[in-house]
VOTIFI-202834 format. One record per residue (C-alpha): residue number from 1; residue in one letter; x, z negated, y negated. Coordinates in Angstrom, 1 decimal. Each point is the difference from the previous one (the first is absolute). Last residue first. Example, Ala and Ser with C-alpha at 12.3 -4.5 7.8 and 13.67 -1.06 7.14 Angstrom:
<mikes>
<mike 2,'s',<13.7,-7.1,1.1>>
<mike 1,'a',<-1.4,-0.7,3.4>>
</mikes>
This chain:
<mikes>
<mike 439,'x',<23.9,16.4,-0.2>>
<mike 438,'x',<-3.6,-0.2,-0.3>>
<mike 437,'x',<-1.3,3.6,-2.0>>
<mike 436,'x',<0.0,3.4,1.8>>
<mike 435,'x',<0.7,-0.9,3.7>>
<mike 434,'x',<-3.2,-3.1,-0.6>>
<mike 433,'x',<-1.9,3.1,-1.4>>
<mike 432,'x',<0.4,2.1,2.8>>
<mike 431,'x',<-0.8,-2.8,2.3>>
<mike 430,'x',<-3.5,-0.7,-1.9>>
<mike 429,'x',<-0.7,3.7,0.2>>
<mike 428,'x',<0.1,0.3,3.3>>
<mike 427,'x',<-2.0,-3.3,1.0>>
<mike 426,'x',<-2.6,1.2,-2.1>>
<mike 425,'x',<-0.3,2.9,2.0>>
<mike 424,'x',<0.2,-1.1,2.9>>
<mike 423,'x',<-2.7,-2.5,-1.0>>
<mike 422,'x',<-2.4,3.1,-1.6>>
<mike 421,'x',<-0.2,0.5,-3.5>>
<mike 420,'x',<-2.9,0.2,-2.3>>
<mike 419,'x',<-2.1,-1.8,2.0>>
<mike 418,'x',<-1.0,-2.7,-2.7>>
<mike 417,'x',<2.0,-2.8,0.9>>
<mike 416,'x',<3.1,2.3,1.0>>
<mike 415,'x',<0.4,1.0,-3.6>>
<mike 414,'x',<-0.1,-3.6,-0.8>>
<mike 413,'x',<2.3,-1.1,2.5>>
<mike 412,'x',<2.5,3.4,-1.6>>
<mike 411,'x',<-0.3,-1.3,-3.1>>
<mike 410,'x',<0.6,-3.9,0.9>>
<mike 409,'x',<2.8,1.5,2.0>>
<mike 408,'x',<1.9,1.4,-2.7>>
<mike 407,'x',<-0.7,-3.2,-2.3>>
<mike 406,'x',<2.1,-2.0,2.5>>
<mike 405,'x',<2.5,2.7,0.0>>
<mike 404,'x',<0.7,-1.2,-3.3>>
<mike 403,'x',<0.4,-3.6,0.7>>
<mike 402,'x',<2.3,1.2,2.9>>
<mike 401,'x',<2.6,1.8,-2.2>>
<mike 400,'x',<3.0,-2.3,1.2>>
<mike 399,'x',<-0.4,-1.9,3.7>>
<mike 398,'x',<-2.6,-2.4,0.2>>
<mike 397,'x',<0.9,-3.2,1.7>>
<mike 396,'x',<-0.2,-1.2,3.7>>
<mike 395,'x',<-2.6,-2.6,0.7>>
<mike 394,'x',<0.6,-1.5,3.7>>
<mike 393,'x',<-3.6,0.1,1.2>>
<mike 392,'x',<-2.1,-3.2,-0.8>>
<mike 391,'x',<-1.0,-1.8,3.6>>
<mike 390,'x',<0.9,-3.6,-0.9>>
<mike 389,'x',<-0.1,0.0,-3.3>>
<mike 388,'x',<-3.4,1.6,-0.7>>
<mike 387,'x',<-1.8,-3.5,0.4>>
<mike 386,'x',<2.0,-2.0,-2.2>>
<mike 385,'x',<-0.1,2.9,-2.4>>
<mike 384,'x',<-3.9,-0.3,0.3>>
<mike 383,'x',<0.0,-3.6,-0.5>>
<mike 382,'x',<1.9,0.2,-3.4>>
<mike 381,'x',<-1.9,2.6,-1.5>>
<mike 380,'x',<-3.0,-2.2,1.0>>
<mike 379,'x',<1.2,-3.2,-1.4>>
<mike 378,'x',<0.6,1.6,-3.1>>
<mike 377,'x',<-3.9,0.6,0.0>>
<mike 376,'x',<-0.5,-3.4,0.6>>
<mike 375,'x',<1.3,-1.2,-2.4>>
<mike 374,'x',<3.9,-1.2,0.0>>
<mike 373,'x',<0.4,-2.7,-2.1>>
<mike 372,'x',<1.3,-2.5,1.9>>
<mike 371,'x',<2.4,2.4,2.1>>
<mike 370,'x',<1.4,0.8,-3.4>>
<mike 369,'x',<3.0,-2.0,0.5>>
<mike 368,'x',<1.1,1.9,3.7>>
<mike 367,'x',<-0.5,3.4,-2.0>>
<mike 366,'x',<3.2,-0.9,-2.4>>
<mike 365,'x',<2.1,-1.1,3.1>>
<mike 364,'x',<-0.7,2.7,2.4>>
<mike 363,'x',<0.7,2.6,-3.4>>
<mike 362,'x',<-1.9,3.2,0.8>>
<mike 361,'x',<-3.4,-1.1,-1.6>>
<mike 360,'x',<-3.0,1.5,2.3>>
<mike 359,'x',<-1.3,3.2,-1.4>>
<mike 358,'x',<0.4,1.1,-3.9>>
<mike 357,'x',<-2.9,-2.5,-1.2>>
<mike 356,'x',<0.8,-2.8,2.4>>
<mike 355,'x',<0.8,-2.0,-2.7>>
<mike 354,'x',<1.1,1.0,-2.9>>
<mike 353,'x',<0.7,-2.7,-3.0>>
<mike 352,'x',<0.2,-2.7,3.1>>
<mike 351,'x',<3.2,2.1,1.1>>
<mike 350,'x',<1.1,0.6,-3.3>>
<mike 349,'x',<0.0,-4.2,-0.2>>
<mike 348,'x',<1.8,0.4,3.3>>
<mike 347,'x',<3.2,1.7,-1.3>>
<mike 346,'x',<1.3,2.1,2.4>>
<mike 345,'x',<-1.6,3.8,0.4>>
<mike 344,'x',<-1.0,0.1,-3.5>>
<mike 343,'x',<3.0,-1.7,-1.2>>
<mike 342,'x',<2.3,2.4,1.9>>
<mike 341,'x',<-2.0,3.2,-1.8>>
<mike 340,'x',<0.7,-1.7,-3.1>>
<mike 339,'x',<3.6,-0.6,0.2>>
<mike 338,'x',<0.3,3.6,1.5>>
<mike 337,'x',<-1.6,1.3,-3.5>>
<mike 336,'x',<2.1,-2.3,-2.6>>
<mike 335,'x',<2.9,1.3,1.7>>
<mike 334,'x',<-1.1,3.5,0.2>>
<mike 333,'x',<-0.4,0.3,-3.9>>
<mike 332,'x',<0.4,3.2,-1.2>>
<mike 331,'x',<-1.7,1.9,3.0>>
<mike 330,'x',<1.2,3.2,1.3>>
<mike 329,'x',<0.3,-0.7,3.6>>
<mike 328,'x',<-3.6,-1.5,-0.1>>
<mike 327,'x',<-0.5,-3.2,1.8>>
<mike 326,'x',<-2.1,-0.2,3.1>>
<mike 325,'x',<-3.0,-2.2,1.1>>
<mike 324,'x',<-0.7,0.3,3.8>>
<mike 323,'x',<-3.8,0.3,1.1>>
<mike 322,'x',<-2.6,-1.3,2.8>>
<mike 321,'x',<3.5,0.0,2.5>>
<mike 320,'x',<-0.9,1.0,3.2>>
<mike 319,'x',<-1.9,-1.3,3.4>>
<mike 318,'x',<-0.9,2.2,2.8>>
<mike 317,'x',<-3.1,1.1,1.6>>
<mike 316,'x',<-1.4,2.4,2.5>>
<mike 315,'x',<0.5,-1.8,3.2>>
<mike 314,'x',<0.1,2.0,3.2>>
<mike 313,'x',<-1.8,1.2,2.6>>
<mike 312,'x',<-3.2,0.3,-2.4>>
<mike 311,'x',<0.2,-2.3,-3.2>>
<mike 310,'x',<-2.2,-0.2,-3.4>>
<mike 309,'x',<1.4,-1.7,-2.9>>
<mike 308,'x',<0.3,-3.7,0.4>>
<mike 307,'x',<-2.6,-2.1,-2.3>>
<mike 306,'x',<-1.2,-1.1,-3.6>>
<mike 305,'x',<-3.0,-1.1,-1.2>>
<mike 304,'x',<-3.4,1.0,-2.5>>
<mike 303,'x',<-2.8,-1.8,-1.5>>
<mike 302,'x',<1.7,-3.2,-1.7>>
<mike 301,'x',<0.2,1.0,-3.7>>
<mike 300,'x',<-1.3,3.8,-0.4>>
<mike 299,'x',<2.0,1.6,-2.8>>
<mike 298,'x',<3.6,-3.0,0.2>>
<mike 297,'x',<-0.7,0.1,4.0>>
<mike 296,'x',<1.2,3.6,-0.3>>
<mike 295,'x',<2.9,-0.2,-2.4>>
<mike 294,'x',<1.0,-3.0,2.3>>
<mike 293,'x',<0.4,2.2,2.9>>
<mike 292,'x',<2.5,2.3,-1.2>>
<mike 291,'x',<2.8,-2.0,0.7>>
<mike 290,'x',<-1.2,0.8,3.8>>
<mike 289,'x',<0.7,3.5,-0.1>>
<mike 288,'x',<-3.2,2.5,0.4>>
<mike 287,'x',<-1.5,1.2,2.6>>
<mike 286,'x',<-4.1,0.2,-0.9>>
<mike 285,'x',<-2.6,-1.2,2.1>>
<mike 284,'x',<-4.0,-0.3,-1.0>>
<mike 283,'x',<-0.4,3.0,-1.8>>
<mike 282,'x',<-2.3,1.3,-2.8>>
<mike 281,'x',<-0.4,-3.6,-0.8>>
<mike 280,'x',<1.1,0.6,-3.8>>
<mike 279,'x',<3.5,-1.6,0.4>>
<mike 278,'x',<0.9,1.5,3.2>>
<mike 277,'x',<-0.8,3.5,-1.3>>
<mike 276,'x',<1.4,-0.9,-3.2>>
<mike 275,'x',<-2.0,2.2,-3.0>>
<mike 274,'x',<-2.1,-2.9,-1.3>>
<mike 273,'x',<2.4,-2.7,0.4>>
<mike 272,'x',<3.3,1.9,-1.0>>
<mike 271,'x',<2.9,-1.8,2.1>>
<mike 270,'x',<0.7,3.5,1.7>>
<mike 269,'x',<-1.9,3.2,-1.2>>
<mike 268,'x',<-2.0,2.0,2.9>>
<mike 267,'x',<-1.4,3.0,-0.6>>
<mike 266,'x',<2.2,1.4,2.7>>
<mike 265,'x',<-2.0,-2.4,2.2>>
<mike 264,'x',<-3.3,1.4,-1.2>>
<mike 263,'x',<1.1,3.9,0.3>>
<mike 262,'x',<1.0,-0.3,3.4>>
<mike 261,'x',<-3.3,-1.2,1.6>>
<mike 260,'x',<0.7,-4.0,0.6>>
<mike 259,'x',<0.2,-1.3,3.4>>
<mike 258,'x',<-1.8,0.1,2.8>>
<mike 257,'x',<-2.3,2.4,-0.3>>
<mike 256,'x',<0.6,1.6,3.5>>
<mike 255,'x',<1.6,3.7,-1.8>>
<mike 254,'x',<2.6,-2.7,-2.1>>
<mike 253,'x',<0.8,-1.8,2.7>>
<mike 252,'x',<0.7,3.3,2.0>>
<mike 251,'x',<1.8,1.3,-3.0>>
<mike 250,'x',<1.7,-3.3,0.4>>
<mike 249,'x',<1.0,0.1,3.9>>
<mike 248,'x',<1.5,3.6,-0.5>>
<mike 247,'x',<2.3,-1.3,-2.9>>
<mike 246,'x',<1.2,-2.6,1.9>>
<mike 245,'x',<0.9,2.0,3.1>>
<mike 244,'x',<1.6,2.7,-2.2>>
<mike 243,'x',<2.0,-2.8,-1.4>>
<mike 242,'x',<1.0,-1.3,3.6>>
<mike 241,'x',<0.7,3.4,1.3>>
<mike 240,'x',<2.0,0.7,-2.6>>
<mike 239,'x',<1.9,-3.5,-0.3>>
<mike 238,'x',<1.2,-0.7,-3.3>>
<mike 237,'x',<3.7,-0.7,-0.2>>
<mike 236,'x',<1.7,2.1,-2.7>>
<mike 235,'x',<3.6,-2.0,-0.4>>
<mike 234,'x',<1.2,-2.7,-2.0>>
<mike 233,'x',<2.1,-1.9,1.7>>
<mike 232,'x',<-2.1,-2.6,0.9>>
<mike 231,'x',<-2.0,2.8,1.4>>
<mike 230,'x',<-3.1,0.9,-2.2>>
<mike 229,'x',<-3.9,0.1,0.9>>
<mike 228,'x',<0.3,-3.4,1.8>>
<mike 227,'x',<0.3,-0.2,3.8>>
<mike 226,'x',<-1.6,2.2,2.4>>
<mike 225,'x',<-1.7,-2.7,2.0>>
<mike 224,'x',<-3.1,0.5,0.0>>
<mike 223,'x',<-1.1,-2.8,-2.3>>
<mike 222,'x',<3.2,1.3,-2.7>>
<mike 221,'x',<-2.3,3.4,-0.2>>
<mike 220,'x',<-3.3,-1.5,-1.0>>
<mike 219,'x',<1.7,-2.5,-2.1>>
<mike 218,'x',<2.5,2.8,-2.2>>
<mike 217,'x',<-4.0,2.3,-0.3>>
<mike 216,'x',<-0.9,-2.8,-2.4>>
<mike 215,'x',<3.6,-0.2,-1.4>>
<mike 214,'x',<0.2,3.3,-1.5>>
<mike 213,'x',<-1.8,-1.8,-2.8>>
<mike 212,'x',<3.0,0.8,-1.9>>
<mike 211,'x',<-1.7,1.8,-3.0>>
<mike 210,'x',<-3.9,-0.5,-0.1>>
<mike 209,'x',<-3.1,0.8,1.6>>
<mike 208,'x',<1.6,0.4,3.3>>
<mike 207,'x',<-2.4,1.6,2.7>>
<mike 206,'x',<0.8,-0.5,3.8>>
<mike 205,'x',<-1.2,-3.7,0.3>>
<mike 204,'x',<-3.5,0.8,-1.0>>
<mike 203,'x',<-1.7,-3.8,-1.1>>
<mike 202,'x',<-1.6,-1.2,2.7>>
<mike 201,'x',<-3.5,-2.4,-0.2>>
<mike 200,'x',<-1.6,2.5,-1.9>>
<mike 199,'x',<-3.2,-0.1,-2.3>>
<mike 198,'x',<-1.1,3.8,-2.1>>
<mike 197,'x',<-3.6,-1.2,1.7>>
<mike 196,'x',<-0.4,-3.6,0.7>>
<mike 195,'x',<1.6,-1.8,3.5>>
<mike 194,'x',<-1.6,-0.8,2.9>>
<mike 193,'x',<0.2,3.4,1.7>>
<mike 192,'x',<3.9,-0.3,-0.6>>
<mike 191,'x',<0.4,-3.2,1.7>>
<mike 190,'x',<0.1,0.9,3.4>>
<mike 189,'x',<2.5,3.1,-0.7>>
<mike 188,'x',<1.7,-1.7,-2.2>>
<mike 187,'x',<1.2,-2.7,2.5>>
<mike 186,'x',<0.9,2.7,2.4>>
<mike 185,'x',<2.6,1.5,-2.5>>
<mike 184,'x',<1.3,-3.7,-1.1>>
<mike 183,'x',<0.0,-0.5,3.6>>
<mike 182,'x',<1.9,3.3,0.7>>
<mike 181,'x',<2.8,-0.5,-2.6>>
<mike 180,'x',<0.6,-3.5,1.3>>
<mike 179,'x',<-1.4,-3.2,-1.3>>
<mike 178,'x',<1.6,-2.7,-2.1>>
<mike 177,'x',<2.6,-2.8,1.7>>
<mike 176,'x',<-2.0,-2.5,-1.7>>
<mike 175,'x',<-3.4,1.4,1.5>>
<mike 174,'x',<-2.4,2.2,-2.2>>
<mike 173,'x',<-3.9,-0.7,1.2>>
<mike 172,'x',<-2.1,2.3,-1.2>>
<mike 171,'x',<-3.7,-1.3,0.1>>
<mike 170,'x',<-1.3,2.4,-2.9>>
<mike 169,'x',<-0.4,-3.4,-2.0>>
<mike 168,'x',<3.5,-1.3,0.6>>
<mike 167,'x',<1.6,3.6,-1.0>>
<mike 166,'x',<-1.8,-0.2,-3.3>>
<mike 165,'x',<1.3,-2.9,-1.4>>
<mike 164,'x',<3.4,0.5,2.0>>
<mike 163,'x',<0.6,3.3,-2.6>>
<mike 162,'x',<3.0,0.9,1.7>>
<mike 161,'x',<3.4,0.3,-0.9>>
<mike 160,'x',<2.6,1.5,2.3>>
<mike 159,'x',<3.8,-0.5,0.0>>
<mike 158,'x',<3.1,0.9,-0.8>>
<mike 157,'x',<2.1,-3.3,-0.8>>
<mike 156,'x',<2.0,-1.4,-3.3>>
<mike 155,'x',<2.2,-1.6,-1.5>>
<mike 154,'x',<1.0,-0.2,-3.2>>
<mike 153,'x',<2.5,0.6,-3.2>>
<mike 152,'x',<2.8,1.9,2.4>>
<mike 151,'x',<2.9,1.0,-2.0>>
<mike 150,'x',<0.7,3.3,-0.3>>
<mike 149,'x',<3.2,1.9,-0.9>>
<mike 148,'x',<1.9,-2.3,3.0>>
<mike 147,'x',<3.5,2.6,0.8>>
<mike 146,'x',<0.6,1.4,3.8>>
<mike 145,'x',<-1.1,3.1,-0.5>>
<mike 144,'x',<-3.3,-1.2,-1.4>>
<mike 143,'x',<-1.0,-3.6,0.2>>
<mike 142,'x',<-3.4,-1.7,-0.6>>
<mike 141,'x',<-1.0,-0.2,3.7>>
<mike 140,'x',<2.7,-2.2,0.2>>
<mike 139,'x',<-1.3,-2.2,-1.8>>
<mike 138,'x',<-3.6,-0.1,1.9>>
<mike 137,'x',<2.3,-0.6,3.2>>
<mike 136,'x',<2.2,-3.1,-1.1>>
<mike 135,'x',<-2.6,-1.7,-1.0>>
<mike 134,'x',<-0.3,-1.8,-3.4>>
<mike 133,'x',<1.8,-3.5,-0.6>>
<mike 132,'x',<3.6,1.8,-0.6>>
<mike 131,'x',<-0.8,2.8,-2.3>>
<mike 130,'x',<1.2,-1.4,-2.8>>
<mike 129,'x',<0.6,3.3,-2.5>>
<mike 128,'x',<3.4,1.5,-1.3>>
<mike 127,'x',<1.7,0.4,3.6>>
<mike 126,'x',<-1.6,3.6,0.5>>
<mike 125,'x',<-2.1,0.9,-3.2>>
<mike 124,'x',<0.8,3.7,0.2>>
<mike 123,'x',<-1.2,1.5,-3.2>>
<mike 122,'x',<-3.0,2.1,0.4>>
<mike 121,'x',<0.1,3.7,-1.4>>
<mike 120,'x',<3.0,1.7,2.2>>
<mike 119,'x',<-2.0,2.5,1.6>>
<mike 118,'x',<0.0,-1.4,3.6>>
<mike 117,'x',<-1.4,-2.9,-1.8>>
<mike 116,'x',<-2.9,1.9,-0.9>>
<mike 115,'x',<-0.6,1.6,2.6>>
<mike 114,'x',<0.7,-2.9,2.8>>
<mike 113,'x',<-2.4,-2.8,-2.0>>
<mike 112,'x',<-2.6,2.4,0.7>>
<mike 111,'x',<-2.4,-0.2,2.9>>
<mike 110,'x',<1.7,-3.9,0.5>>
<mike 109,'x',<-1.5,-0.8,-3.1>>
<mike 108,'x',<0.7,-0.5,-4.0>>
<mike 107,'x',<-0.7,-2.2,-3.0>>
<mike 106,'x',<2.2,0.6,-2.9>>
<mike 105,'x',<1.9,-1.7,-2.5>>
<mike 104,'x',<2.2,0.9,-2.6>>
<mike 103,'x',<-3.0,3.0,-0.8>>
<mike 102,'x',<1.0,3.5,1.7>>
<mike 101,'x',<0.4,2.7,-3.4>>
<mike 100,'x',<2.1,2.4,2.0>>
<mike 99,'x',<-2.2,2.5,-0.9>>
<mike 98,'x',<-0.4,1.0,3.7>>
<mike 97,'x',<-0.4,-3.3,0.7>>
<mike 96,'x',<-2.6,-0.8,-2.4>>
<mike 95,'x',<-1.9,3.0,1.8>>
<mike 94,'x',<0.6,-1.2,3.1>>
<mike 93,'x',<-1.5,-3.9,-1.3>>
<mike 92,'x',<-2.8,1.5,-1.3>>
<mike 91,'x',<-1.0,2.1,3.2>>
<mike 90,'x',<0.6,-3.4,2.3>>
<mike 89,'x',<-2.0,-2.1,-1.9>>
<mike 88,'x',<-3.0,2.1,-0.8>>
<mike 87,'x',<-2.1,-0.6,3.2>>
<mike 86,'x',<1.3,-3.5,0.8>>
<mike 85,'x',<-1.5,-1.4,-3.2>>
<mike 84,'x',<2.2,-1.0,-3.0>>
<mike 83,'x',<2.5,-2.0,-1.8>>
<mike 82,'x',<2.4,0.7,-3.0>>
<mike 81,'x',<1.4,-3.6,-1.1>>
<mike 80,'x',<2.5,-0.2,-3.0>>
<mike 79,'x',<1.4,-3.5,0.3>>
<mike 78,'x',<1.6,-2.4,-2.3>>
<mike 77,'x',<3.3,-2.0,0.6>>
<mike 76,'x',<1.4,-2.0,-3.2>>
<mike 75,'x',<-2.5,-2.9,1.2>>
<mike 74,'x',<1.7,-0.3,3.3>>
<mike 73,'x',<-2.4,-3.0,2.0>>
<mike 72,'x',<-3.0,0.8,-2.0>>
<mike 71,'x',<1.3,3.6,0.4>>
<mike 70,'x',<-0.4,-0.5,3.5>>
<mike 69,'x',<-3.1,-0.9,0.3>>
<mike 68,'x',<-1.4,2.5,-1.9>>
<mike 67,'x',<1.6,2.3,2.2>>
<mike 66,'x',<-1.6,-2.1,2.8>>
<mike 65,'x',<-3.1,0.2,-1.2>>
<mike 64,'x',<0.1,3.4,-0.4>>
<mike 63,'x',<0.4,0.3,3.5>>
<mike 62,'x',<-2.9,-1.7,1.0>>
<mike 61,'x',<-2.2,1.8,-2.1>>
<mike 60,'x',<0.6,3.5,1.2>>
<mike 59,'x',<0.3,-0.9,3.7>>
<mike 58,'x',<-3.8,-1.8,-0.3>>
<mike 57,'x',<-1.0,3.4,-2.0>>
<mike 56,'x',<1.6,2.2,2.9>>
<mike 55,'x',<3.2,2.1,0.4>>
<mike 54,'x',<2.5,1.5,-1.5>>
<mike 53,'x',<3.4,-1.5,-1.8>>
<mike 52,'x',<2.0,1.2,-2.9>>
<mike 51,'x',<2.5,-2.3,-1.9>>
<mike 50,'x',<1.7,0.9,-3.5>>
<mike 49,'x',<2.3,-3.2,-1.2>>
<mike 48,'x',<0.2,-1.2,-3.6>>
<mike 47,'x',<3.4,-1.5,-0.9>>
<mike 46,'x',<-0.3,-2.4,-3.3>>
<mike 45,'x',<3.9,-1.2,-1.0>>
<mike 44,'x',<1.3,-2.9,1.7>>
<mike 43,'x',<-1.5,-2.5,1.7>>
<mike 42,'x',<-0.9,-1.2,3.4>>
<mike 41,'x',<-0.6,3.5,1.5>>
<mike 40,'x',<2.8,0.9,2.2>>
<mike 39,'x',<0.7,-3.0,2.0>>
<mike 38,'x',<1.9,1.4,2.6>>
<mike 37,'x',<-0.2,3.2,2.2>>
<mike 36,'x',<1.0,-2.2,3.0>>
<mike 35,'x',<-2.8,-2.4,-0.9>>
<mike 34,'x',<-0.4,-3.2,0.4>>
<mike 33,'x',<-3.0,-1.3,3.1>>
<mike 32,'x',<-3.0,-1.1,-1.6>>
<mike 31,'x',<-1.2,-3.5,1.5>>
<mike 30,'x',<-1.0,-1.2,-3.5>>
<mike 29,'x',<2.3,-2.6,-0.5>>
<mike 28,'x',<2.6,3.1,0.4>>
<mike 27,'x',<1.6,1.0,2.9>>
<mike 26,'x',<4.1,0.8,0.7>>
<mike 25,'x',<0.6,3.1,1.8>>
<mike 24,'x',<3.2,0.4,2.6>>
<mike 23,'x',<-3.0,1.4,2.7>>
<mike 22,'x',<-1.5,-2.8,-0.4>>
<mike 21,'x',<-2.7,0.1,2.9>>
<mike 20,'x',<-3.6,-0.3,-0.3>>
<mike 19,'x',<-1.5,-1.6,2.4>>
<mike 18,'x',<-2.1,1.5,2.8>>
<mike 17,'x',<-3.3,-1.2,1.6>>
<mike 16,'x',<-2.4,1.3,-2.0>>
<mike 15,'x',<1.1,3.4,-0.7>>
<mike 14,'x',<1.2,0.4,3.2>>
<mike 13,'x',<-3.5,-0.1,1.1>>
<mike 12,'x',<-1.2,2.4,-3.0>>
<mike 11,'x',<2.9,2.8,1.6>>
<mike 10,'x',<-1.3,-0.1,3.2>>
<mike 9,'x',<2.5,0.6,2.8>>
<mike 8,'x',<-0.5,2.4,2.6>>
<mike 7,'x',<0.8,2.8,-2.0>>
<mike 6,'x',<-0.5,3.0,3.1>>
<mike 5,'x',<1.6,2.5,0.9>>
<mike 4,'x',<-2.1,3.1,1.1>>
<mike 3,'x',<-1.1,-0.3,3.3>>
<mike 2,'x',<0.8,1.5,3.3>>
<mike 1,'x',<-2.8,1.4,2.1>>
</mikes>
């Protein structure tokens, strides 16, 4: 069966061997490569800049130490940070679009970096920003029509976390190369008697709990080889007989006691420690992206790790871009902002300001300085892109209106999750509203 191409170069290996080129830039005594947008900042009269990120506490703090950072370093530049969880981020920042009220700055993804671009609200940063020392694919992965609206802030994998602590007790064994959809699915089936009542080794695939978790089914169908749930140019591609496949083998899981009941994984909140099914031992695996694994080890230091999603035929990962920061179209000061976004991604004292907190650090020659200091946590992020590499599946894009499909499907998951809706069904409706709202 033919595979899905493949990156067969890891992006944390190239990290550590390449140099950073030129490029026609001069650098500092600090390493930082000069700025295209300039030195905006220096002096001058006070220019406060509004920046909007989501994500986790660890996220949180490490980026306002860079903005603190940075006005250190530009004392007429101040910040106005707006920062949140996952679960809100999205909502707020549709409804500050429809305002047209987007902050200077703004933290976006591949689900929809096309919309909003599409619509003439991010400034196309194409020539403004060094890009030279960060790879060639994540910036691309930035560019709509042709022009770079985003640009990438860190790297990342799909992957699986699993709470190791556990696992080693129950006697399950999770190789490098992670286990396929039917060990994982055997596995809980010996381990399942062992564990306390309202305990699961799965999580349910099949139910997204949140916007753009889409994703969790995306794996299933990439391992049999039907590609990714869009063309890479842009078109429906689920797979009915695959989804209803999917669907079937859940209810089934569901039915056996293998995973949660439908009403405790929709219960679930991400990143909260009580209500986080992953967090609060409910479940033992959870896919999430492996930026997110330090916001895990942060609750319950040393108890959980990181491996390949599950595989059948086929692999079921790719790599992607954690996030790409943007710049409003209607910003005041879009100098000031692009010189900010290129020290973030240059400058290595930003670099030791944040980490691994946004995924593993995009420049080669920034993340080769903090090899020292890496924990062992960083480490992790890092190992597990080494190891989806070389069989990730060519990422291609979201086309325009696929963040809001994304919350169309977690309906309709949910709906199937407690028999409401047959697969066919499901699969129906989901089509229809793909025709209705991704152009």
């Amino acid at each position: 069966m033919n595979r899905m191409k493949k990156w067969g170069i890891s992006l944390s290996a190239i990290a550590l061997v390449a140099t950073m080129t030129a490029c026609g830039s001069s650098n500092d005594q600090n390493g930082a490569a000069s700025t295209n947008a300039g030195d905006s900042g220096k002096g001058g009269e006070p220019i406060k800049l509004g920046i909007t990120w989501a994500g986790s506490q660890n996220r949180h703090t490490a980026t306002l130490n860079s903005t603190e950072l940075y006005s250190k370093l530009h004392p007429n530049i101040t910040f106005s940070p707006d920062y949140m969880g996952f679960d809100t981020y999205f909502t707020k920042l549709a409804t500050l679009s429809a305002a047209k009220n987007l902050p200077d700055i703004i933290q976006i993804d591949t689900s929809n970096i096309v919309d909003y671009a599409q619509r003439g609200q991010f400034l196309d940063l194409g020539g403004t920003i060094d890009t030279s020392a960060v790879d060639k694919t994540l910036v691309s992965a930035g560019m709509v029509d042709g022009k770079q609206y985003g640009i990438p802030i860190g790297s990342n994998a799909i992957a699986l976390m699993y709470n190791k602590t556990a696992l080693d007790k129950l006697g399950v064994n999770v190789p490098a190369e992670g286990l396929s959809w039917d060990e994982w699915i055997e596995a809980a089936r010996k381990v399942q008697p062992k564990l306390e009542k309202g305990k699961y080794l799965l999580e349910d695939f099949s139910i997204s709990t949140i916007t753009q978790e889409s994703d969790k089914y995306e794996i299933y169908q990439l391992s049999k080889g039907k590609g990714f749930l869009t063309t890479a140019d842009g078109k429906f591609n689920i797979d009915r007989d695959t989804f209803i496949e999917f669907n079937n083998l859940f209810e089934d899981l569901r039915k056996e006691g293998l995973v949660p009941p439908a009403d405790v994984t929709v219960a679930h909140k991400a990143g909260d420690p009580k209500l986080d099914n992953f967090l609060n031992g409910t479940t033992l695996i959870k896919r999430d992206y492996a930026a997110a694994f330090p916001s895990y080890n942060s609750v319950n230091p040393g108890q959980y790790a990181i491996t390949v999603v599950p595989h059948a035929e086929h692999s079921g990962a790719w790599l992607v871009p954690t996030q790409f920061f943007a710049v409003s179209a209607d910003t005041k000061h879009p100098d000031e902002a692009k010189a900010y976004i290129d020290w973030f991604i240059n400058d290595k004292d930003a670099g030791a300001a944040l980490g691994l907190s946004r995924g593993v650090v995009v420049n080669k020659s920034v993340l080769e300085t903090l090899q020292e200091t890496l924990s062992d946590q960083d480490k992790a992020q890092i190992d597990i892109i080494d190891r989806t590499a070389p069989v990730a599946n060519q990422f291609p894009g979201r086309p325009q209106g696929y963040g809001v499909w994304t919350d169309e499907y977690a309906k309709v998951s949910q709906a199937l999750g407690f028999g409401q809706i047959d697969p066919e069904k499901a699969f129906d409706q989901l089509k229809q509203k793909w025709d209705e709202i991704v152009k």
